[in-house]
Each structure stands twice: as structure tokens, then as C-alpha cells.
FIROTI-392246 format. One record per residue (C-alpha): residue number from 0; residue in three letters; x, y, z. Coordinates in nm, 4 decimals. Layout:
SITE  pos  code        xx        yy        zz
SITE  NUM   ALA         X         Y         Z
...
***
This chain:
SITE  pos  code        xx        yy        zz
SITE    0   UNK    0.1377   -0.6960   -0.4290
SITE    1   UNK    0.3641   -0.9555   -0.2764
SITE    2   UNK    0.4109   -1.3355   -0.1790
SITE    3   UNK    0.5198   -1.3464    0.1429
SITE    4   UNK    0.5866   -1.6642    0.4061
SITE    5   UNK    0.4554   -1.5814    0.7945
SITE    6   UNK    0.8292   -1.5944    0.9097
SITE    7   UNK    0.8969   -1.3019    0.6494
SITE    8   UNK    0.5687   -1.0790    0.7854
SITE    9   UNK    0.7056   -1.1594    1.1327
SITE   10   UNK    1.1134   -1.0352    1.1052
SITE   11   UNK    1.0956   -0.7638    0.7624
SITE   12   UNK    0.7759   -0.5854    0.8576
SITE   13   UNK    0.7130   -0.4044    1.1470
SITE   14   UNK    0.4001   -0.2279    1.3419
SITE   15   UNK    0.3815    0.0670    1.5408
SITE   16   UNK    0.1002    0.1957    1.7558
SITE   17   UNK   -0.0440   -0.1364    1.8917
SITE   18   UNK   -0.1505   -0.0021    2.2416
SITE   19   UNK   -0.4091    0.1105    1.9987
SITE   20   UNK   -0.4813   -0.0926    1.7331
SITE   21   UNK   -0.3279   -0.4644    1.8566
SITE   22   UNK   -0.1285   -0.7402    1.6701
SITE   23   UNK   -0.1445   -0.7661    1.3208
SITE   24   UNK   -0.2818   -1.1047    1.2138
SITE   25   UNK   -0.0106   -1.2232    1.1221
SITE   26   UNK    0.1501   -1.1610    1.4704
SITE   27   UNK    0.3777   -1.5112    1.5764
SITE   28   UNK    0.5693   -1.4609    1.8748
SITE   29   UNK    0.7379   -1.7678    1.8110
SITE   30   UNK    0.9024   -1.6502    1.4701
SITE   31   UNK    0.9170   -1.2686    1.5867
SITE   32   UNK    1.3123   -1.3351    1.5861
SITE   33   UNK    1.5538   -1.1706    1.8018
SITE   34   UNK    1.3370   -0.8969    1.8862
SITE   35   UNK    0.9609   -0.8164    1.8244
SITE   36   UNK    0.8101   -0.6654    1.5103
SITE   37   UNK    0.5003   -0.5152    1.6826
SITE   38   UNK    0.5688   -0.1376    1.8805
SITE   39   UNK    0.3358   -0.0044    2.1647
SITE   40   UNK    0.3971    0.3451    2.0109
SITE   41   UNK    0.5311    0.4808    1.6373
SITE   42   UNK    0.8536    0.2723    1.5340
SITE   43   UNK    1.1361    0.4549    1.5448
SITE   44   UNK    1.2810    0.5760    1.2553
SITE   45   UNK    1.6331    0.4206    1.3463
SITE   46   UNK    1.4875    0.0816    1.3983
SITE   47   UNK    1.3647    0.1009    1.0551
SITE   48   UNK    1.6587    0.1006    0.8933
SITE   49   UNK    1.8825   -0.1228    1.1518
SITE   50   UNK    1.6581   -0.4125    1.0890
SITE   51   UNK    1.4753   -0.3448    0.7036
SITE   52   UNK    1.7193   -0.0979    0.5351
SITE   53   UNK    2.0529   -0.2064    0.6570
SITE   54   UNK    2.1548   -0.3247    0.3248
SITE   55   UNK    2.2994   -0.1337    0.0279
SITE   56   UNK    2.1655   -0.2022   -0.3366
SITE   57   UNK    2.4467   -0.2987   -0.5233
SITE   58   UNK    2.4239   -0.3097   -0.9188
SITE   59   UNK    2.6540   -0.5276   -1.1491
SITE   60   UNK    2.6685   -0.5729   -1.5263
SITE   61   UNK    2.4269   -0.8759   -1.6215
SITE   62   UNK    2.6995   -1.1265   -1.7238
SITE   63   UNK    2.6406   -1.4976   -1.8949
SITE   64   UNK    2.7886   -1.8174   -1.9945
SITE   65   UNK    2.8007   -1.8881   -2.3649
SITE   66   UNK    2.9880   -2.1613   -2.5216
SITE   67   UNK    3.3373   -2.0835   -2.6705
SITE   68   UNK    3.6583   -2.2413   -2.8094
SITE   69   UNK    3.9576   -2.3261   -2.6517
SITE   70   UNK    4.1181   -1.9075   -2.7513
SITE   71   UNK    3.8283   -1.7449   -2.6638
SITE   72   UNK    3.7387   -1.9578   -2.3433
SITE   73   UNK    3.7445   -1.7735   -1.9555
SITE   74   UNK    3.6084   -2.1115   -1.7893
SITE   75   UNK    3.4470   -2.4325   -1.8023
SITE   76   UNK    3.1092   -2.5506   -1.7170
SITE   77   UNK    2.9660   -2.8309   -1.5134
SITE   78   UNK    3.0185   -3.0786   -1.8251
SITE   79   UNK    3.3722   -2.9332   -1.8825
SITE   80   UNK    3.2915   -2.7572   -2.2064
SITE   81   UNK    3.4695   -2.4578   -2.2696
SITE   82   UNK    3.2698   -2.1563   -2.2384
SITE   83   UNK    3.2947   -1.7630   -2.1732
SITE   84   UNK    3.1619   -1.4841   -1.9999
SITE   85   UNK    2.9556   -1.2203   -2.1896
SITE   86   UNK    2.9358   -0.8810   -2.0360
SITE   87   UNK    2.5589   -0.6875   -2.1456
SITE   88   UNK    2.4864   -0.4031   -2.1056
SITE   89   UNK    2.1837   -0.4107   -1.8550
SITE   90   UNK    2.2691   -0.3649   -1.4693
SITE   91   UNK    2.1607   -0.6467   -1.2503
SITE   92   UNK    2.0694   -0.5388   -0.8634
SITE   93   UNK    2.1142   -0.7561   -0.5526
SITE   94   UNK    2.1410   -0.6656   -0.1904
SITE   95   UNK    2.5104   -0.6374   -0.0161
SITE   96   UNK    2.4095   -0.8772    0.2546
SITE   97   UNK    2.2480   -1.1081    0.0059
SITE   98   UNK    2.4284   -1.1580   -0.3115
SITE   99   UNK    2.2164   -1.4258   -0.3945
SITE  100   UNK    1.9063   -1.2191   -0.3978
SITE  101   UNK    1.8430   -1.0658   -0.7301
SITE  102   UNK    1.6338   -0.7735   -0.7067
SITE  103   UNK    1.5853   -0.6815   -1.0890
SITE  104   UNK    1.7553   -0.6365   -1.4050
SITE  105   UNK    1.7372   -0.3431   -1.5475
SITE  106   UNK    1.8690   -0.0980   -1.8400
SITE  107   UNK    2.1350    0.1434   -1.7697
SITE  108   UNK    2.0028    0.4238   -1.7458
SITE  109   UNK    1.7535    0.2816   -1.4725
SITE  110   UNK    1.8201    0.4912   -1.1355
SITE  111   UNK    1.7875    0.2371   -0.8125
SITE  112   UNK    1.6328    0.4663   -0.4658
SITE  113   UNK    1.7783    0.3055   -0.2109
SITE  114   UNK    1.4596    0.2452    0.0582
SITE  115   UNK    1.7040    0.4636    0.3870
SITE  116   UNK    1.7588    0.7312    0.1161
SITE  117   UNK    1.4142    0.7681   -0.0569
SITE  118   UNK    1.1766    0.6470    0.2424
SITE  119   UNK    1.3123    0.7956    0.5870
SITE  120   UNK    1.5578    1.0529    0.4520
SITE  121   UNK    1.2653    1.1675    0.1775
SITE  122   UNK    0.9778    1.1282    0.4072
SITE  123   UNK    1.1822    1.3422    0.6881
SITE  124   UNK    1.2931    1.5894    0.3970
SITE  125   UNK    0.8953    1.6425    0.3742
SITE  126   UNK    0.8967    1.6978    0.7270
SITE  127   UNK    1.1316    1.9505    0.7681
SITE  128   UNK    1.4252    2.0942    0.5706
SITE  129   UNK    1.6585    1.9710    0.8438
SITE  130   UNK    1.5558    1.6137    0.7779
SITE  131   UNK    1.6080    1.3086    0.9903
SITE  132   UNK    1.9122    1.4209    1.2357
SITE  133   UNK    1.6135    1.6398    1.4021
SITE  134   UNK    1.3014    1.4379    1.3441
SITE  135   UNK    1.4014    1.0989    1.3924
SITE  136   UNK    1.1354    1.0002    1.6476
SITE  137   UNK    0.8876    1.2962    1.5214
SITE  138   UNK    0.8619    1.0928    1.1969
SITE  139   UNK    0.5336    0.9095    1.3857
SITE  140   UNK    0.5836    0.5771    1.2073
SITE  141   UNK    0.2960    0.3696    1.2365
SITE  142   UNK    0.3747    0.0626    0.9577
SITE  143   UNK    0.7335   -0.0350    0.7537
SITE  144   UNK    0.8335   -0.3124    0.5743
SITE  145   UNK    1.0217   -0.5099    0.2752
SITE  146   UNK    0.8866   -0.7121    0.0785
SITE  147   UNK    0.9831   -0.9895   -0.1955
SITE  148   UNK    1.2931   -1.0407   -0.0337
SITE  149   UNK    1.3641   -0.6579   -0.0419
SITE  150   UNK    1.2397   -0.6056   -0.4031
SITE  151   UNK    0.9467   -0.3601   -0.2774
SITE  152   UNK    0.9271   -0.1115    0.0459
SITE  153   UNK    0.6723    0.1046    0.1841
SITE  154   UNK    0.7001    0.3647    0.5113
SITE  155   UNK    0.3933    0.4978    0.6079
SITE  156   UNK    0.3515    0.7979    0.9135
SITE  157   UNK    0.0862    0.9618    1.0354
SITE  158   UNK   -0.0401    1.2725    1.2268
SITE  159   UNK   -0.0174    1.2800    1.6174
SITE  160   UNK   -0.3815    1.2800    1.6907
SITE  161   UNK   -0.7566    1.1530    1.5659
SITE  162   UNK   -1.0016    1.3521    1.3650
SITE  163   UNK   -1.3678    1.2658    1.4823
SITE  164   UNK   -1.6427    1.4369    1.3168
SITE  165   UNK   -2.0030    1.5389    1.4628
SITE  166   UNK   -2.1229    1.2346    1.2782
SITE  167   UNK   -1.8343    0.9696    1.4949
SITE  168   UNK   -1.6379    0.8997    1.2264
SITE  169   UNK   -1.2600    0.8649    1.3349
SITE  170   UNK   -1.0057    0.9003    1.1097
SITE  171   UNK   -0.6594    1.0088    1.0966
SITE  172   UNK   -0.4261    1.1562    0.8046
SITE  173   UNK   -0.1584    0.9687    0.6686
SITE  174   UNK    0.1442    0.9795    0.4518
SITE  175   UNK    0.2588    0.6211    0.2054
SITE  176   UNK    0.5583    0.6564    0.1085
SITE  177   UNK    0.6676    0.2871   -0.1250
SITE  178   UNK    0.9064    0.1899   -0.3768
SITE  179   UNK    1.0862   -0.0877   -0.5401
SITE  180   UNK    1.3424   -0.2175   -0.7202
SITE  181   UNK    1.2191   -0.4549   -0.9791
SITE  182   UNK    1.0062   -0.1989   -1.2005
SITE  183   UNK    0.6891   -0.2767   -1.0040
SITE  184   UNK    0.6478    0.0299   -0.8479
SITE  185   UNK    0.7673    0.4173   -0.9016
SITE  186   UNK    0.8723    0.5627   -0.5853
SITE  187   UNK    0.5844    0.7149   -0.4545
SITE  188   UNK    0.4535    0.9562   -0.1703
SITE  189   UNK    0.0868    1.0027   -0.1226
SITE  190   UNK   -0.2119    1.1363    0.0931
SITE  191   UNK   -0.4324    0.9147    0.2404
SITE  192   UNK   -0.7292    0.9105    0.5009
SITE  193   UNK   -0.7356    0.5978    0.7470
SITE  194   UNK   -1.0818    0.5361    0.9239
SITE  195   UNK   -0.9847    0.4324    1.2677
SITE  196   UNK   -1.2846    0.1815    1.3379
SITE  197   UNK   -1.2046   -0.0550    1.0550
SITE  198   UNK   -0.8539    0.0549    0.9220
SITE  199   UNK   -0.9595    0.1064    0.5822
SITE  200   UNK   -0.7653    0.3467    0.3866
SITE  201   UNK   -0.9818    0.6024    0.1523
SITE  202   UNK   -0.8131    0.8011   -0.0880
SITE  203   UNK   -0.9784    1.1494   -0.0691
SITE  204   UNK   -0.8260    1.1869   -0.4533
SITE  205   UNK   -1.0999    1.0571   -0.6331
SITE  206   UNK   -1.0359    1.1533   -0.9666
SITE  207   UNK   -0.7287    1.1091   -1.2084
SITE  208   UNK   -0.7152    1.5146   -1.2108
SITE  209   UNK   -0.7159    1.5523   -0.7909
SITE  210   UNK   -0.5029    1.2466   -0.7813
SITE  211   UNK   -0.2170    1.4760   -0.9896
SITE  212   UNK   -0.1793    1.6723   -0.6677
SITE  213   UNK   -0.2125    1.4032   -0.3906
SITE  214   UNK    0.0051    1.1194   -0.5542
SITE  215   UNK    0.3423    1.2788   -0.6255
SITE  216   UNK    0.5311    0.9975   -0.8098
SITE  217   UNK    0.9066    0.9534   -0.9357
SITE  218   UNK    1.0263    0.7626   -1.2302
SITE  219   UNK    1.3660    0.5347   -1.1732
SITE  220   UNK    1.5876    0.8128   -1.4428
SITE  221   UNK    1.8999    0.9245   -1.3713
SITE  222   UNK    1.9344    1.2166   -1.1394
SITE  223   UNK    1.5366    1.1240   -1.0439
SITE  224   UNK    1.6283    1.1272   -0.6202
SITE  225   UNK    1.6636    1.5489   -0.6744
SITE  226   UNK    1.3051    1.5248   -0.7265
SITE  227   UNK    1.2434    1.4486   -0.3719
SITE  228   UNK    1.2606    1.8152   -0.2294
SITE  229   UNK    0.9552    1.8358   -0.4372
SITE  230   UNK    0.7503    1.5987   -0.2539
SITE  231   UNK    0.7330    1.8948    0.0071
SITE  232   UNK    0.3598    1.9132   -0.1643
SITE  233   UNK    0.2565    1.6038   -0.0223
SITE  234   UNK    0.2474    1.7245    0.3170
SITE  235   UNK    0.1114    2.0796    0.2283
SITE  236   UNK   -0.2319    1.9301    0.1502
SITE  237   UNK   -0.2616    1.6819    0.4446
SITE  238   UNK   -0.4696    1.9883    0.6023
SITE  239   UNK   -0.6643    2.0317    0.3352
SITE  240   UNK   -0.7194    1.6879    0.2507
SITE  241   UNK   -0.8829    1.6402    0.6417
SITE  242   UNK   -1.0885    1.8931    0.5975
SITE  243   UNK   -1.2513    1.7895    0.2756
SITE  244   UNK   -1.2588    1.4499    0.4000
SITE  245   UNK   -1.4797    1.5180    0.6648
SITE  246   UNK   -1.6839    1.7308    0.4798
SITE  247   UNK   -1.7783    1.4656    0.2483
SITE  248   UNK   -1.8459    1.2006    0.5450
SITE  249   UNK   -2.0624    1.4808    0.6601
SITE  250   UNK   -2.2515    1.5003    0.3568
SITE  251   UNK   -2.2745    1.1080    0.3045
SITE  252   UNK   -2.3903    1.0851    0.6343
SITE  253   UNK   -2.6912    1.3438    0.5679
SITE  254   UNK   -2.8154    1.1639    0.2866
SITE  255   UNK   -3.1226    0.8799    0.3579
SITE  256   UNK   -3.0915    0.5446    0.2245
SITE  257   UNK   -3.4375    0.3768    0.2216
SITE  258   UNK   -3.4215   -0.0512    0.2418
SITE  259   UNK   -3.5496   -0.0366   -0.1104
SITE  260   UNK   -3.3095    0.2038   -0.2076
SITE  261   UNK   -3.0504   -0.0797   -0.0280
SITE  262   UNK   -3.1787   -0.3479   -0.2284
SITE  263   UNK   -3.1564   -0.1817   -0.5846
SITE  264   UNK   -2.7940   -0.0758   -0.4227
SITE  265   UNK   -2.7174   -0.4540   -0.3903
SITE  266   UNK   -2.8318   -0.5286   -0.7299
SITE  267   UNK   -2.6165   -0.2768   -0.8913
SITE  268   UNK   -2.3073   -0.3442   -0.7152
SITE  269   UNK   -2.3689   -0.7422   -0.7346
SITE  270   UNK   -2.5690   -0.8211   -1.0439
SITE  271   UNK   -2.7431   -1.1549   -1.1346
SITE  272   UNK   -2.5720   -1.1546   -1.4772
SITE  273   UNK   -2.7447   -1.5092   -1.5333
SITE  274   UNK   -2.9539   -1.7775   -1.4466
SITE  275   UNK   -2.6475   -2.0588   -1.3706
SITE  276   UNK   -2.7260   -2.2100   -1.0356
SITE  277   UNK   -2.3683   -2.1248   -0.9768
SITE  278   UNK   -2.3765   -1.7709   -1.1020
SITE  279   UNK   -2.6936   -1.7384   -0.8299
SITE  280   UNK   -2.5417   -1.8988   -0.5245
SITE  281   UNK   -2.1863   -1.6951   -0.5923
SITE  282   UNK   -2.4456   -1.3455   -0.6469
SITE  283   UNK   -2.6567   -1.4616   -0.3621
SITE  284   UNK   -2.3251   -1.4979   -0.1336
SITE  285   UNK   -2.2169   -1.2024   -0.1903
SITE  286   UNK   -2.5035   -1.0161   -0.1230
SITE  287   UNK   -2.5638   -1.1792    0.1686
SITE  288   UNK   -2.1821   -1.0966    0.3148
SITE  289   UNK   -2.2623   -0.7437    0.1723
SITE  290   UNK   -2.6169   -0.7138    0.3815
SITE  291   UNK   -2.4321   -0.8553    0.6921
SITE  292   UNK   -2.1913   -0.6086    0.7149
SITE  293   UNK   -2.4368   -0.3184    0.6398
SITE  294   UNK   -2.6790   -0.4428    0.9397
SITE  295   UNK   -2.4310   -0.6067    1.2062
SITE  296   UNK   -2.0998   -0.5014    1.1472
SITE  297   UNK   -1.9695   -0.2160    1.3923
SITE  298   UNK   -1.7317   -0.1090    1.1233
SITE  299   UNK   -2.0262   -0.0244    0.8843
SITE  300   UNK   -2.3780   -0.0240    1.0969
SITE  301   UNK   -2.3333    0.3037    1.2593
SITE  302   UNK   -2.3596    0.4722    0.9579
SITE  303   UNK   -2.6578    0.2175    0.7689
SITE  304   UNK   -2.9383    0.4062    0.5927
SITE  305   UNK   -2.7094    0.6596    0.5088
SITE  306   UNK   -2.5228    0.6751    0.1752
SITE  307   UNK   -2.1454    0.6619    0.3948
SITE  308   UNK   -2.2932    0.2860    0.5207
SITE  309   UNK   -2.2776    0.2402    0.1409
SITE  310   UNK   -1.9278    0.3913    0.1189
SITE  311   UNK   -1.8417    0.1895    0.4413
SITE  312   UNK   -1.9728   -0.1164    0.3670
SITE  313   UNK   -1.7790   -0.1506    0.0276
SITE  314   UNK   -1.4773   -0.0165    0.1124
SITE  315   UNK   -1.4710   -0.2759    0.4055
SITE  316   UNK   -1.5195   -0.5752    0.1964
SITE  317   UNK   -1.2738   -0.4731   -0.0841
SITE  318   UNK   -1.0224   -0.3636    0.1733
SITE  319   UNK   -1.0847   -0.6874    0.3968
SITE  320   UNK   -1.3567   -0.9265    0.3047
SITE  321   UNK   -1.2970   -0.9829   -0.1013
SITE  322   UNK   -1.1319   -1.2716   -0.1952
SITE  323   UNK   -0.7345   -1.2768   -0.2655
SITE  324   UNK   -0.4999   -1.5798   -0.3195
SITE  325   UNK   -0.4169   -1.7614   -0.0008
SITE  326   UNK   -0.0174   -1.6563   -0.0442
SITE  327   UNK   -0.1244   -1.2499   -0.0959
SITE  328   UNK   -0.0289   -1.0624    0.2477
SITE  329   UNK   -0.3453   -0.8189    0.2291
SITE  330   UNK   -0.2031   -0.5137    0.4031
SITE  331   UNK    0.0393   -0.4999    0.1438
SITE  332   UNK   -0.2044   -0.5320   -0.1335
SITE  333   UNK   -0.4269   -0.3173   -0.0178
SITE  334   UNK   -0.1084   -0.0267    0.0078
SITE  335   UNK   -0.0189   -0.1467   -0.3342
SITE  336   UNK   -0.4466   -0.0576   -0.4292
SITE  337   UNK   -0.3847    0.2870   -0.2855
SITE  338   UNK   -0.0714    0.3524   -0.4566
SITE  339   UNK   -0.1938    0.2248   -0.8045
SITE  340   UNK   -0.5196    0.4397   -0.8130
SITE  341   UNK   -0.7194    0.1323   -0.7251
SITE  342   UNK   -0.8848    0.2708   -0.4222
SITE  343   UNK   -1.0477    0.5501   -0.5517
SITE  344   UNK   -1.1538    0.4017   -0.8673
SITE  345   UNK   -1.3605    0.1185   -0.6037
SITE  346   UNK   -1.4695    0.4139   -0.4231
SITE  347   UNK   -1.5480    0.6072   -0.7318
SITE  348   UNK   -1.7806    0.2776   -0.8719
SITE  349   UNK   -1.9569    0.2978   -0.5494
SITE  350   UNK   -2.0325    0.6068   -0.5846
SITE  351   UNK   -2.1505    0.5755   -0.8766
SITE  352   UNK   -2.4110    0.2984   -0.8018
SITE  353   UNK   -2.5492    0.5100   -0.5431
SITE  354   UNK   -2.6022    0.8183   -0.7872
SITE  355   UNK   -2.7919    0.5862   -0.9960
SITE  356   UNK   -2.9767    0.4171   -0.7184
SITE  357   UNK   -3.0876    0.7785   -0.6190
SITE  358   UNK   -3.1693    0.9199   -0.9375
SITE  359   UNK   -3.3860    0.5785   -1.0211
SITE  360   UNK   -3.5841    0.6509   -0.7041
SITE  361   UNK   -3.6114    1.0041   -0.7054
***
């Protein structure tokens, strides 16, 4: 999802709830700025937009320098040629504080969400009908942040307590809210389920159909922000969404998983497509990192010989464990996973590995 420099994770993201979670990795106190980024408790809604969404998007006409004659000419260049400004008709974005900061170019009938408007004002519209002048601490913020130098933002709040089933699985509901403003994102709101012990984020919309009802997206169109009232649906199915997510960790949780059946798992998931010494170390590695987090891992061990240490074990290593380019800030990729559909579709291959793994031992 993004590129970002430690100093940037440090000042334009910030953390809430670290009495229970701790730092972030990424946590520097020595570039944490004026103030710090990290919050014992949910970030306040106001702090959110005094230090990430102070700014106002501005848009311009995309203008250029073309060479012209000494009627036609508005300036010279560097060279002291004659030239002149052409006017187009795209709109160019850049932030108020940062003119030099160009956030996207984009046709005219592209509608920029500015991140107060669309992320606190929206999410608190979801909230209540009163929005953010009565719920500006009740918002329960428990991440924020720009990235790309402001071209993408995500808010994400959650519900005031744990849900811990019979089989000690802690998890707690969630709301992403994320947008941009370079065409890599719509703005979108979304339901998600965060399991406490490792942090991983499960989409309980598993298929493109359920996903209709739990991802409620907006296009950048003209008059597109109205839409937002609409997003009331979001929060309507958090309820429900709980409740069917800990039915199905009840369910994974009652189903066996032999050692065999854990091998063939393995071989499914992480084939030995050939013979190449190098194909066989890189299979073998991964299997081994796979079988180490099934047997010793506290995120994922609990739950081994069951068919939710399956679940556990590969949502863990995509969420945390598989590889990414050294300049890719995970936690942001990983939102960026759950926002795209990625999540589920990883969830929904593992899933389907185990129904074959069961049906070929059956």
C-alpha cells in the first residue's frame, strides 16, 4: 500500500490503546516529534485531525509550459526561450500547507473527500445522526494515519469491549474507514473482526456476494460525499457480524485435524512444484516457518489439531510473516488487503485446502 520513511510512521500515524497492545514497531521516541504518536487509550478524534487532517485539498487546473513566439509568449524558461502556459482541462490536487505535494491529477468530474469530512465526520455520521459535536471521544479510535505524503488515509474504531468465546478466542469488532486521493483507493467503510492475541484482521465477508453488504464503497463522482448517510449499514451489521464470527471459530475449533491430515495440509498450501534444489529449499522453508507457528507459536498453538490452527496459522503468516519489500509499512498493507478483498480471498484459499484435505481423508 505505501512507501513510507520511519520519521513519517513516527509524526503522520498515530496509535491508540497501547496500555493494551504496546508500541508499534516502528515506535522511535527520538523522531516522535513534538508530541508522541502512541495513546494509552483511543486517540481522540480532535487530535486526529489537528495533527493528520489539518490541511485542505486544494485542486488547480493542470497547467504546462510549451514553447511559443514572441505574440503568443506569457514567460521564459531557464534557457530564455519564449514559451507559454497551457491551461487543460484535468484538475491537479495538492495540500494547502504543502503546495509542493501533488496528490493526483485527475479529470474534472473527479470528486476529492477530504480525509476530516469523509473519515471522522462520516465515521461519526455512522455513529449517530448528531455526528462528531456529541461523539468526539465516543468515536473509540484505536489506529489513524496518512500516508504517501497525504495521498491515502485510513481511520479505524472499534467497540468498547472484547468478545471471548468458550473456545478463548479474543476478538473485537471493528470499523476501517480509508480513502485517497490519487485514484488508489475508493473511499471505503467496512466490517472487520480483529483477533486480539495476534492482531490479525479476518474479514467475516468471505464471499464477493456477503462482501456487497459488509464493504460499503464510494466512487470519487460528483455529489458522491451524500452517499455517506448510507454507510449507516456498516454499523448495523457489526452485531451480526460478531455473532457469526464466533460461531464459525466455534465450529473450526470442533473439527479434528490429524498430523497426517497437517502434512497433506502443508503440501497443498506449499507445493513442491519441482525438483530445483532451489524450488526445494524455498518449499522446504516455508513449510518449516508454517509447522513452527502451528506447534510453538502462542498466536496459533492453542488452537493446533483443529481446523481454526489452520485458519490461524495462515492468516498469521500472510498478515505478518510473508515476505514484503523492505520499504512496505505492513500495517498499512495489510489494511489496504482488507479493503481490496484480499483477506478473504487468503482466507477463502485456506479454506479451501482444508475441505480438500478432509474430503481426501475421509
Amino acid at each position: 500500500m505505501t512507501r513510507e520513511t520511519l520519521t513519517a510512521l513516527n509524526t503522520e500515524t498515530l496509535i491508540g490503546f497501547t496500555d493494551k497492545r504496546g508500541h508499534a514497531w516502528h515506535y522511535r521516541e527520538q523522531l516522535q516529534g513534538g508530541e508522541p504518536n502512541h495513546y494509552p487509550g483511543p486517540i481522540p478524534a480532535a487530535d486526529v485531525r489537528r495533527r493528520l487532517f489539518h490541511w485542505d485539498v486544494v485542486s488547480s487546473r493542470e497547467r504546462w509550459a510549451v514553447p511559443a513566439d514572441a505574440a503568443t509568449a506569457t514567460g521564459i524558461d531557464e534557457d530564455g526561450r519564449p514559451i507559454r502556459t497551457v491551461v487543460g482541462a484535468d484538475q491537479v490536487l495538492f495540500r494547502s500547507d504543502k503546495p509542493e505535494v501533488k496528490l493526483g491529477t485527475h479529470s474534472e468530474d473527479y470528486e476529492p473527500h477530504p480525509y476530516g469530512d469523509t473519515l471522522l465526520d462520516g465515521l461519526a455520521s455512522i455513529l449517530t445522526p448528531d455526528g462528531l459535536a456529541v461523539t468526539s471521544d465516543s468515536l473509540r479510535i484505536g489506529s489513524a494515519g496518512i500516508l504517501r505524503g497525504g495521498r491515502q488515509a485510513w481511520v479505524q474504531i472499534e467497540t468498547p469491549d472484547n468478545i471471548t468465546t468458550a473456545e478463548g478466542v479474543a476478538f473485537r469488532p471493528t470499523i476501517l474507514a480509508a480513502t485517497s486521493l490519487d485514484k488508489s483507493l475508493q473511499t471505503t467503510f467496512c466490517s472487520v473482526e480483529t483477533i486480539v492475541v495476534c492482531d490479525n484482521t479476518r474479514d467475516i465477508a468471505l464471499s464477493e456476494a456477503d462482501r456487497t453488504g459488509h464493504h460499503f464503497k464510494i466512487k470519487h463522482r460528483k455529489g458522491s460525499l451524500s452517499r455517506l448517510r448510507d454507510a449507516r449499514q456498516v454499523l448495523g451489521i457489526i452485531t451480526e457480524d460478531a455473532e457469526k464470527f464466533a460461531a464459525e471459530i466455534a465450529e473450526l475449533c470442533q473439527i479434528p485435524i490429524t498430523d497426517r491430515q497437517f502434512d497433506m495440509f502443508l503440501s497443498e498450501v506449499a507445493p513442491l512444484t519441482s525438483d530445483a534444489p532451489a524450488t526445494r529449499t524455498k518449499v522446504g522453508n516455508l513449510r518449516d516457518q508454517l509447522r513452527d507457528l502451528y506447534d510453538n507459536d502462542e498466536r496459533v498453538s492453542p488452537w493446533r489439531k483443529t481446523t481454526f490452527g489452520l485458519v490461524q496459522m495462515m492468516n498469521t503468516y500472510d498478515q505478518h510473516l510473508s515476505p514484503i519489500k523492505k520499504t512496505t509499512y505492513r500495517p498499512a498493507r495489510n489494511i489496504d488487503q482488507v479493503i481490496r478483498g484480499k483477506v478473504a480471498d487468503s482466507d477463502n484459499a485456506t479454506f479451501e485446502a482444508i475441505d480438500k484435505v478432509l474430503a481426501m481423508s475421509s
